[in-house]
N, C-alpha and C positions, 0 to 999 in steps of 0.2 A: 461837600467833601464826604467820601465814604468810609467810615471807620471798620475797625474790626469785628465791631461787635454788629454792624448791618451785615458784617460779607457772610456767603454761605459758605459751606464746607466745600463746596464743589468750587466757590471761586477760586477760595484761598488755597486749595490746591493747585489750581491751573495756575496763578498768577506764581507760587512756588516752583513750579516747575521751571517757568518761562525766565526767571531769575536764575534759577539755577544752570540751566544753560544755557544764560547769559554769561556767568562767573565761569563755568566750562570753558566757553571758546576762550576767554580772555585767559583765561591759566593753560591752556593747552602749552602755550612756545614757552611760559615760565617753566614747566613741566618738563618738557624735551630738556630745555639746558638744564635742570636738574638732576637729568636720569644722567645724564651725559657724567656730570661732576660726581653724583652717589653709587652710580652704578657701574659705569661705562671702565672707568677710568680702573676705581679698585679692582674691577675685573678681570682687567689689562695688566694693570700690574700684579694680580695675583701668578694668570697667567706669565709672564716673566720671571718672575719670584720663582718657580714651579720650574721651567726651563732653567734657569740659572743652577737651580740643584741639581738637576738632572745631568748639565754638565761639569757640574764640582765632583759629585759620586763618580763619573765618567775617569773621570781626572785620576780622582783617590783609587779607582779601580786600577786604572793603566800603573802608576806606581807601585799598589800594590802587592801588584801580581810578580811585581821583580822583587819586593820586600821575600815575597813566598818561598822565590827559585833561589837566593841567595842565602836562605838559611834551609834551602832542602841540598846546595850545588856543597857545602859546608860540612855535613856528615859523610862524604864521598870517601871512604875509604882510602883512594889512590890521591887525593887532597889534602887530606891527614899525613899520608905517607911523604907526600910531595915536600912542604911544609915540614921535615923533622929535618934534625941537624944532619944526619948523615943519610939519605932515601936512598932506596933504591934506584941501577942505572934505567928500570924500563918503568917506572912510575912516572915520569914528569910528560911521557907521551902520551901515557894513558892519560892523564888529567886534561891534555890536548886533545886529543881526541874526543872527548869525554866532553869538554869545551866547545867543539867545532861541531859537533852533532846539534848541542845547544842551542850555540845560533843559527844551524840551517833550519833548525823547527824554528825556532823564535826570531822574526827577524826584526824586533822592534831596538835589540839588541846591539851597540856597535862593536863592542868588547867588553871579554872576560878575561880577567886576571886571575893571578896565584901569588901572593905577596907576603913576603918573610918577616920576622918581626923587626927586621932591622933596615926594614922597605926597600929592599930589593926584590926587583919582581922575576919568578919562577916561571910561569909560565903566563905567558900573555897570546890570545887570539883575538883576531878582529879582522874588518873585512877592508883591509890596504890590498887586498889582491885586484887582481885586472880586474875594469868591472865590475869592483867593489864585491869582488868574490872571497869567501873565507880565508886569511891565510896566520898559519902559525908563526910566530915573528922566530927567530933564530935566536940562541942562547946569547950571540954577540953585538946585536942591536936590542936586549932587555937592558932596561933603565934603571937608576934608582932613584924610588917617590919618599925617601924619608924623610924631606923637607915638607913635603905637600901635608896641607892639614887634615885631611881626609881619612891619610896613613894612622899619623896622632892621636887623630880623635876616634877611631872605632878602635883602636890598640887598647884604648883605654875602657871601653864598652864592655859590660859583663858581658858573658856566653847566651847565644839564642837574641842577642840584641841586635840593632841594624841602624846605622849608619843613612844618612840620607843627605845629602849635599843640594848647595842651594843649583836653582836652574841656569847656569850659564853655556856660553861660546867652547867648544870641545878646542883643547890646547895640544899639538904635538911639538915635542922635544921645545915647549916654551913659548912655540908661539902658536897665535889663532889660526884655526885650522878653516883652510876657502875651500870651497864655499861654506860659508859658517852654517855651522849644525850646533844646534841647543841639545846639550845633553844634561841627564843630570846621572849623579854616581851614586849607587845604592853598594854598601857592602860591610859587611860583619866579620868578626871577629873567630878565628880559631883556634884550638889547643890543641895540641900532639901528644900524643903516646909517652913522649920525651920530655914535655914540659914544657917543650917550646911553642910559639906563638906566630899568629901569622896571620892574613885575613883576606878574602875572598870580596873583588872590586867587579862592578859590571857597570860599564858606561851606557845608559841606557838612552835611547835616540826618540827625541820629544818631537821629532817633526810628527809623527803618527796623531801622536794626542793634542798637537797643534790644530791640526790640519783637519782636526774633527771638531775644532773648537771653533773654527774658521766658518766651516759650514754651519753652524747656527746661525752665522752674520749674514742673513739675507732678507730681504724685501724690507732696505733699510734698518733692519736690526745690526749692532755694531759688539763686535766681544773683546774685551782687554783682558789680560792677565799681567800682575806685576808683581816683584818680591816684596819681601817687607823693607829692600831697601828702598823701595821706590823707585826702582829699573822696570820697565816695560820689558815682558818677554814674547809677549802677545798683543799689536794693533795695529789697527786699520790702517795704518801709514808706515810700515816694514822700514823704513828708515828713520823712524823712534823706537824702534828694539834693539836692547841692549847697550845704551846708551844709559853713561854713568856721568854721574855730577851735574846734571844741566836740571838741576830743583825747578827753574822755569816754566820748562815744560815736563813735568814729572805728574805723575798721578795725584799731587798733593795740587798741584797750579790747577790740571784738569777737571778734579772732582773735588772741590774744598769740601763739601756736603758727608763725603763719607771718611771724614777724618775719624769716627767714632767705629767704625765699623770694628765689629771683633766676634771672634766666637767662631767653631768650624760646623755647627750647627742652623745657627739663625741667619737668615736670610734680610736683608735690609733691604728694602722696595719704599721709593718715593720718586717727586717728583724734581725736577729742577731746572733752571736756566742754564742755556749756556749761547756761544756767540752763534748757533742754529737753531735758536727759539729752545722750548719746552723740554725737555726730552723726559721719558719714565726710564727708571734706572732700576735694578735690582742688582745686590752687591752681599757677598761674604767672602770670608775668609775659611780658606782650605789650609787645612795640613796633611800633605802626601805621607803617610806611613810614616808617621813621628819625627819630618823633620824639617826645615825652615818652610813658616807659613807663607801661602801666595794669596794674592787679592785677587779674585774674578769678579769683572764686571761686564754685564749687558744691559746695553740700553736700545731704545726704539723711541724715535719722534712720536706725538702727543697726537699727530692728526694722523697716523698709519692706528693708533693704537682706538683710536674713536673711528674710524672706517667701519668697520664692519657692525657699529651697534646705531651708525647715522641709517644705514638702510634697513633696522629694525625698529627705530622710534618714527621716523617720517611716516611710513603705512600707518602704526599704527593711532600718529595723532590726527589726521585724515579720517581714518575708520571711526575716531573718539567721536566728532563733529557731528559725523553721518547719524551715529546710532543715539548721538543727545539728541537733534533732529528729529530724528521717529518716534522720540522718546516724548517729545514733547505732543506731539500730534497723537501718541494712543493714548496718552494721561486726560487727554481732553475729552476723547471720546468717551473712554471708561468709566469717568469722574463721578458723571451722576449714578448711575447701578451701586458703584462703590459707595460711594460715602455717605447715601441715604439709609442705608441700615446704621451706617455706624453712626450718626447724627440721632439716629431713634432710640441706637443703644445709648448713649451719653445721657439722653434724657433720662433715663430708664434709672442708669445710676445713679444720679440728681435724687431723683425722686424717692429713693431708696435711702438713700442719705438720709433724706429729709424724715420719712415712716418707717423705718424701721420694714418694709414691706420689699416683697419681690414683685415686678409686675415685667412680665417679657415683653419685650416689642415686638408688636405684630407685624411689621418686615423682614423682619430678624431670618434669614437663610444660609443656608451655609455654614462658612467660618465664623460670621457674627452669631449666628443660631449656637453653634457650639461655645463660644465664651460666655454668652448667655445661658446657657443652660450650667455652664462652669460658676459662673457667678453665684446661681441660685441655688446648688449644691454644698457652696462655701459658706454662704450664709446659712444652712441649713445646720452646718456640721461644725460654726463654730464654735457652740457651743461646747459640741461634746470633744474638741481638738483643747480648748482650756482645761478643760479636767484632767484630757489625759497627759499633758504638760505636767502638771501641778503633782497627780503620779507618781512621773517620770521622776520629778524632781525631788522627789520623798523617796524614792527608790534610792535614788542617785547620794542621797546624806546619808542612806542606814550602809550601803555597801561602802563610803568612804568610812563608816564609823567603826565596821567592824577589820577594815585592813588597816585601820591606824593602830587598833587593840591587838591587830596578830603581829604587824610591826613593832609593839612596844613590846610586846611580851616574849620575843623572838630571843633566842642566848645568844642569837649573832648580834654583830654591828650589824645596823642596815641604814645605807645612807642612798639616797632619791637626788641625784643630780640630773636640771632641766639641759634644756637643747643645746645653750649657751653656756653649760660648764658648772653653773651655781647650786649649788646644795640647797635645796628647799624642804628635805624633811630629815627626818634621823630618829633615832629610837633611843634608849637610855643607859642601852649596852655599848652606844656609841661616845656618848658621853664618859663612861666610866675607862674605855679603851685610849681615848684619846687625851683625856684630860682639861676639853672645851667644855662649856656650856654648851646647851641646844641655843640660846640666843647670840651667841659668839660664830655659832656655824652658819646657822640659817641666813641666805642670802650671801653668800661669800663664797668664790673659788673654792672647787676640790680641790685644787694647788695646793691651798691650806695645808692637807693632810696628807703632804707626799713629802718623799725630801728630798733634799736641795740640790743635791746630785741629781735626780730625774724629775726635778720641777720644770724644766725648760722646754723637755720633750715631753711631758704629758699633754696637752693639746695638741697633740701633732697625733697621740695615741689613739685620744678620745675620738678625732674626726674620723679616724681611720675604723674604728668601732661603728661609728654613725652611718657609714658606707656600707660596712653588710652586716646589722645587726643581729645577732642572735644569741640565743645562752650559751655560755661558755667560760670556763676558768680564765682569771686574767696572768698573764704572765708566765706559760706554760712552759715549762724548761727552768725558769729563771727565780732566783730570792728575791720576795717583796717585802718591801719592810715601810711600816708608814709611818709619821711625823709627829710626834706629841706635845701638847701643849710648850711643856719645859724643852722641848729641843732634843728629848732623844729618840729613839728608832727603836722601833717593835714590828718583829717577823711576824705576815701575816699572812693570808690565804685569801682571794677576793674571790667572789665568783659573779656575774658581769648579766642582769637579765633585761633587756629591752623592754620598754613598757608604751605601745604607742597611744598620744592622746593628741588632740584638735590641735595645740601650741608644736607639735612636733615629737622626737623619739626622746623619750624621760628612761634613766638608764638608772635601776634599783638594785645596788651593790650589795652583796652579804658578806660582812667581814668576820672572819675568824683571828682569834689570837692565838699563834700556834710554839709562841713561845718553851713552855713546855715540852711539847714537841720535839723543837729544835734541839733543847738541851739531849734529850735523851737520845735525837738522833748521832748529837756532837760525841755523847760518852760511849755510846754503842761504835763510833768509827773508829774513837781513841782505844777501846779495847779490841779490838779487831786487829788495831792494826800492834800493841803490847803484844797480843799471842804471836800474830806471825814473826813477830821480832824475837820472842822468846823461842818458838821453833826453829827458828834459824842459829840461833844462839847459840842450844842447847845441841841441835844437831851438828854446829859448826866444831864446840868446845869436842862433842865427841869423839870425832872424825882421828885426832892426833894419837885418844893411849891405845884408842881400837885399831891404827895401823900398825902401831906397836906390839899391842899382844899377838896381830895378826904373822906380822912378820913372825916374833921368835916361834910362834908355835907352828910356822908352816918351817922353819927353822931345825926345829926338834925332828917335825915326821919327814923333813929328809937325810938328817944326817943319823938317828939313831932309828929311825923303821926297818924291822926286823932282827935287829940287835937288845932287841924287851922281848918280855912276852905278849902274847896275842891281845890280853887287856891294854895296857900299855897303849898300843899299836890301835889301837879302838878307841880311848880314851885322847888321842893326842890328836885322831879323825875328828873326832866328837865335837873338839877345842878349836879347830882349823874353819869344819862345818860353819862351827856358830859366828864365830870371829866377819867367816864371807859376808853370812848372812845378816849379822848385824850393821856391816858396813853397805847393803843393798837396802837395809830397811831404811835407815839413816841419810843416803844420797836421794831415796824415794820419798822420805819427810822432808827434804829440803827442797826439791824439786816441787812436792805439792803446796812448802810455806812460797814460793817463788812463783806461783800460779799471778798471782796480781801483785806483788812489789818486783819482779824483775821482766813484766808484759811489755813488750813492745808497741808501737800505736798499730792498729790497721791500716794495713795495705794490700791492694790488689795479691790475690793469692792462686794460686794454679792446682787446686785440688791433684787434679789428674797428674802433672807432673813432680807435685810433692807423695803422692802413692806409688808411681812410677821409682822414683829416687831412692825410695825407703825398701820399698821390694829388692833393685838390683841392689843394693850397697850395703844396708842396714841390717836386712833378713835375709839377706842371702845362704848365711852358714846354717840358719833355723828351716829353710828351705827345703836346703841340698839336705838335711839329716833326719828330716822328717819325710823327704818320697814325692811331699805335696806340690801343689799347683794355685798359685796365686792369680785371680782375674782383676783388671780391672779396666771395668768401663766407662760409661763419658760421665767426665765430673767437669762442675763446674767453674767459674772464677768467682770468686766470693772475697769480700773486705771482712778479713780477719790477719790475727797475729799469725805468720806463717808457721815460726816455729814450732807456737801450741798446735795448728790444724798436723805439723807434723808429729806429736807427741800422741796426739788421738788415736789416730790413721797407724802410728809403732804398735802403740800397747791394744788396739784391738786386733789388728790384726796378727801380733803376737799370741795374743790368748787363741783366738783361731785355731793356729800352729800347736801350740801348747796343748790345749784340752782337745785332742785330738781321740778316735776310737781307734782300738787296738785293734780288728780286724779289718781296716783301709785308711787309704794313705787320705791326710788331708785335703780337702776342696774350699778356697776362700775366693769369694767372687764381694767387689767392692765395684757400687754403682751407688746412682744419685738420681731422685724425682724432682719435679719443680710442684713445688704446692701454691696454693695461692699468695699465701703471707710468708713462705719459706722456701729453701732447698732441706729436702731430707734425703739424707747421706744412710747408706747400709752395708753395714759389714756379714756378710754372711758365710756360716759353714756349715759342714756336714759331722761335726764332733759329739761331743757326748751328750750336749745339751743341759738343762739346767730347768733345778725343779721351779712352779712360779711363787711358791711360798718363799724362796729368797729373792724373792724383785727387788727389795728394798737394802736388803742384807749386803747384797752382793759389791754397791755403790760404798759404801762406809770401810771408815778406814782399818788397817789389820783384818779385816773378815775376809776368812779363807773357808771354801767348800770342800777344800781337798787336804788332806797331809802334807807336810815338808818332805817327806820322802816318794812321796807319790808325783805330783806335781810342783816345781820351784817355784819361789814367787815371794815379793812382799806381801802381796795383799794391796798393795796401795794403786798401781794403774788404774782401776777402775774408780777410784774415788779422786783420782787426778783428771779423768775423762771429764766426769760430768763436772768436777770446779770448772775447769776449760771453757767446756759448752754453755753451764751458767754465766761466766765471766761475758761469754760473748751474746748474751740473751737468748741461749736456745736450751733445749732439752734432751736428755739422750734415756733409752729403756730397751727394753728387749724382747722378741719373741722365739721362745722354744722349746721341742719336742723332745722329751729326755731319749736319748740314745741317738736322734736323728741327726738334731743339729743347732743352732741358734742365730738369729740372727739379730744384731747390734742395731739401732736406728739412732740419728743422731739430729737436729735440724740447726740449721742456720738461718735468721731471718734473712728475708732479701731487702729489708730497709738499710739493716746492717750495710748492706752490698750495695 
């Protein structure tokens, strides 16, 4: 008997081989029927799974698209009009007409209605003409559906919402309508002018998206559709559709398997029994445009679904046979070339074992010649690979010793949490912030030190970090406050730096206590917002003796002017003057205390036709009396408060007008550039200009360039501008040529927008 240790290399190869395919042939047909159950099949149903959606989207699309036309047929003006208590006599044709156009483009369409809040129907079209041709029903064959729950139930629907009725048999004047047509009703809700209510119905005709559901059922493939009541609306046997109360034979008798099915996303594919053998199923649950869900199902028999992957295994378990075969006859031939070098090398390493020596084998070519010669290179170099290990490793302690010493010595927190969440280092600022020990932290949840309000979604944070790590503040926008020992909360500052090592992404946090901070930023908001309270206040309280004094002393200079003498009559100007003027300085204080306590939020804004507006209407008398000429060219739409873009766009383009040169008439041209991170906004003129020594002067409040009698003015528009533009994150300055002209710039970010 021959053991192992007489056989050669070259035997025990050959006789390896010849075993092996021997195990080959006998596992080939275990192999097919495996590919069949692991491959074939999920394959098959993947594919089905993949089809079955394709016909739900199909579905969800066709519904839809009638959700779309019934809240666009809804804003119709002459639908509005139709719909109010008392319309007009030629609106309810136009809504017909308007209707019939409708359905000849759409013909998936059976009828459209027009329906009062008291469900009486206004206008109704649909195709009862010969030949199932468009026809308007007449004012004395309209119905009334205020029983129907359809009416009910979108009467009661906010505005922009829709109505979606389950799939059944279309009903005239009560009864089912032959040959039976599955419709379903899509229709929403309207409001009038008047107050009144009313709602817009479209019978929409399902044979279409039947009939496309239908054609997926072939070469054996089979497609159902059913409500949630368990009615069949769609299957194979047209005389189990729509058929109510027979549980028997209902979808739940049919498919006990997908009782669980739910979700209008997930796709349920498996297999099952039934009285025709095996079948693969894929099944979900669709909701048409938000209203009662349907169940589609397609299935395919088990042996149509393994067809086409039975004439891809047969070849190639055949071809397997053939090529173990050859396989076995070149191993034979090759065997001894091969395995006598590597028999020489085996010895070689023996040997080397044994003395510590390298000695090559004299066969040794080739591939074995090169691991040979690898070998003997390794042995050469291992010496000097321990050294530099050992290095490496002395490298490796003084770099961890001197980042522990900058981590300890750091004024921030700094806390080292591993892949898994755990705090594994900390520093002593950490300590002192939190109120833990370093042996109370280490090894324990960051959780720890969050609280408890956003303890539950921090791991959800952290993964989300782990995904694309890099440096960065944590919590951008938002207050972070962390968790101390005793249980209460200290605002902080995190900043978040990735640290990659061999165990995975180790995330070294620098915490700041910003306490302080926050105080001073709390008293800095409180008095901000005292002053503006006290300028309101104060300009409020004035308003009352200043209309008073104003009145009697304009009082005086009409009833005794020219009746004093010319002092008098000067003196009573004087009183009148200041009186206006006080009450302009005073409405311009209150306006600029009301910059940010009376701001509206942002919204979409129409530059151009808030410039527009304010030219015809606003500055019109400052126009016509000044000669000038106002441009303006393409502005843009920008999210800002409209009013303030309109208070900018007044008081600049006022001063324009105002600080005008006395020998030509004003020229104001207002345009807009797109910048990269902005729109900048330009007010330009041809006036007197402005030296650049008051760049800064000019923005503050009360500072005037000009006399009271030379040019009018609080002083304050220009320090209203730029609050404005700061409030909405932009800046405004100016460029200009004294005598030529000046011109305003102002930007608006476009994040804003």
């Amino acid at each position: 008997m021959l053991t192992s240790a007489r056989l050669t290399l070259r035997t025990r190869f050959t006789i390896a081989m010849v075993v092996m395919v021997g195990l080959t042939a006998a596992s080939v047909a275990w192999l097919a029927d495996r590919t069949f159950r692991s491959i074939a099949l999920p394959s098959a149903l993947d594919d089905l799974g993949a089809d079955a959606r394709l016909l739900a989207a199909d579905l969800r699309a066709f519904v839809g698209q009638a959700s779309d036309d019934v809240l666009a047929l809804r804003r119709h003006p002459s639908v509005i009009a139709a719909a109010s208590a008392s319309p007009r006599d030629d609106v309810r044709p136009r809504v017909a007409a308007s209707f019939s156009a409708h359905l000849d483009v759409k013909t998936q369409y059976e009828q459209l209605r027009l329906i009062d809040g008291t469900g009486r129907e206004l206008v109704r079209v649909d195709r009862s003409g010969a030949g199932g041709s468009i026809s308007v029903v007449s004012a004395d064959s309209l119905q009334l559906k205020g029983d129907r729950e359809y009416v009910s139930s979108t009467l009661q629907l906010r505005l922009d919402a829709v109505y979606v009725s389950p799939i059944e048999l279309n009903r005239e004047y009560g009864a089912i309508e032959e040959p039976h047509l599955p419709v379903l009703r899509v229709a929403t809700r309207i409001r009038t002018e008047t107050g009144n209510h009313g709602l817009i119905v479209a019978n929409l005709n399902m044979r279409p998206a039947f009939a496309r559901l239908r054609e997926a059922g072939v070469d054996g493939r089979y497609v159902y559709l059913w409500t949630h009541e368990g009615v069949y609306v769609v299957h194979p046997d047209r005389s189990r559709q729509f058929v109510r109360g027979d549980s028997l034979r209902g979808p739940a008798r049919d498919f006990p398997q997908l009782r669980g099915v739910t979700g209008t996303d997930s796709v349920e594919t498996r297999m099952i029994e039934s009285p025709d053998g095996r079948l693969g199923i894929a099944a979900l649950t669709v909701t048409l445009a938000g209203g009662p869900p349907v169940t589609l199902a397609l299935t395919e028999p088990r042996e149509q679904m393994l067809a086409a992957a039975a004439g891809v295994v047969r070849p190639a378990v055949v071809g397997g046979i053939v090529i173990s075969a050859l396989s076995i006859l070149l191993a034979f031939v090759i065997s001894g070339p091969l395995t006598r070098p590597m028999e020489d090398l085996v010895r070689a390493v023996r040997e080397y074992e044994g003395s510590g020596t390298w000695s090559p084998p004299k066969t040794a070519t080739g591939e074995v010649r090169i691991v040979s010669d690898a070998l003997a290179a390794t042995a050469a170099s291992k010496r000097d690979k321990v050294v530099e290990l050992q290095r490496e490793a002395h490298s490796r302690r003084a770099s961890e010793a001197r980042f522990q010493v900058a981590v300890e010595a750091s004024p921030n927190g700094m806390v080292m949490v591993d892949a898994k969440g755990d705090v594994i280092l900390v520093n002593h600022e950490t300590e002192r912030l939190f109120g833990y020990s370093r042996n109370e932290m280490l090894g324990r949840p960051v959780e720890m030190l969050v609280p408890a309000a956003a303890r539950g979604r921090h791991p959800d944070l952290r993964a989300g970090f782990g995904e694309d790590p890099h440096r960065r503040p944590m919590g951008a926008g938002r207050d972070l406050f962390g968790r101390r020992k005793d249980g209460s909360e200290v605002p902080i500052e995190i900043g978040l730096n990735p640290i990659e090592t061999p165990e995975g992404i180790y995330v070294l946090a620098s915490i700041v206590d910003i306490s302080e901070r926050k105080e001073a930023q709390d008293e800095l908001r409180r008095s901000n917002a005292e002053l503006e309270q006290f300028a309101y206040v104060a300009s409020h309280d004035l308003q009352e003796p200043l209309r008073m004094v104003a009145s009697y002393t304009e009082l005086l200079e009409r009833r005794y002017k020219g009746q004093l003498d010319d002092r008098a009559d000067k003196y009573i100007h004087y009183a009148v003057d200041g009186a206006k003027r006080m009450q302009l300085l005073i409405n311009d204080l209150l306006r600029y205390s009301r910059v940010n306590t009376r701001a509206r939020p942002p919204e979409e804004t129409d530059m151009a036709a808030a410039a527009h507006e304010i030219v015809r209407s606003v500055l019109r008398p400052a126009i016509q009396e000044s000669g000038g000429t106002v441009e303006v060219g393409e502005l843009p739409v920008v999210v800002a408060d409209e009013v303030q873009m309109g208070q900018v766009l007044q008081n600049l383009i006022a001063n324009a007008l105002k600080f005008r040169a006395k020998d030509r008439a004003p020229k104001v041209r207002v345009y807009a550039e797109r910048q990269p991170h902005c729109w900048r906004f330009a007010v330009e003129d041809n006036g007197i200009g402005i030296e650049a020594q008051y760049e800064d002067r000019i923005f503050q409040m009360f500072q005037r360039l000009h006399g009271v009698g030379e040019y009018p003015g609080s002083g304050v528009g220009l320090a209203l501008v730029r609050k404005i533009i700061e409030r909405h994150k932009g800046r405004v300055w100016f460029e200009s040529t004294p005598a030529s002209g000046t011109t305003f710039f102002f930007t608006i970010p476009v994040e804003a927008a």
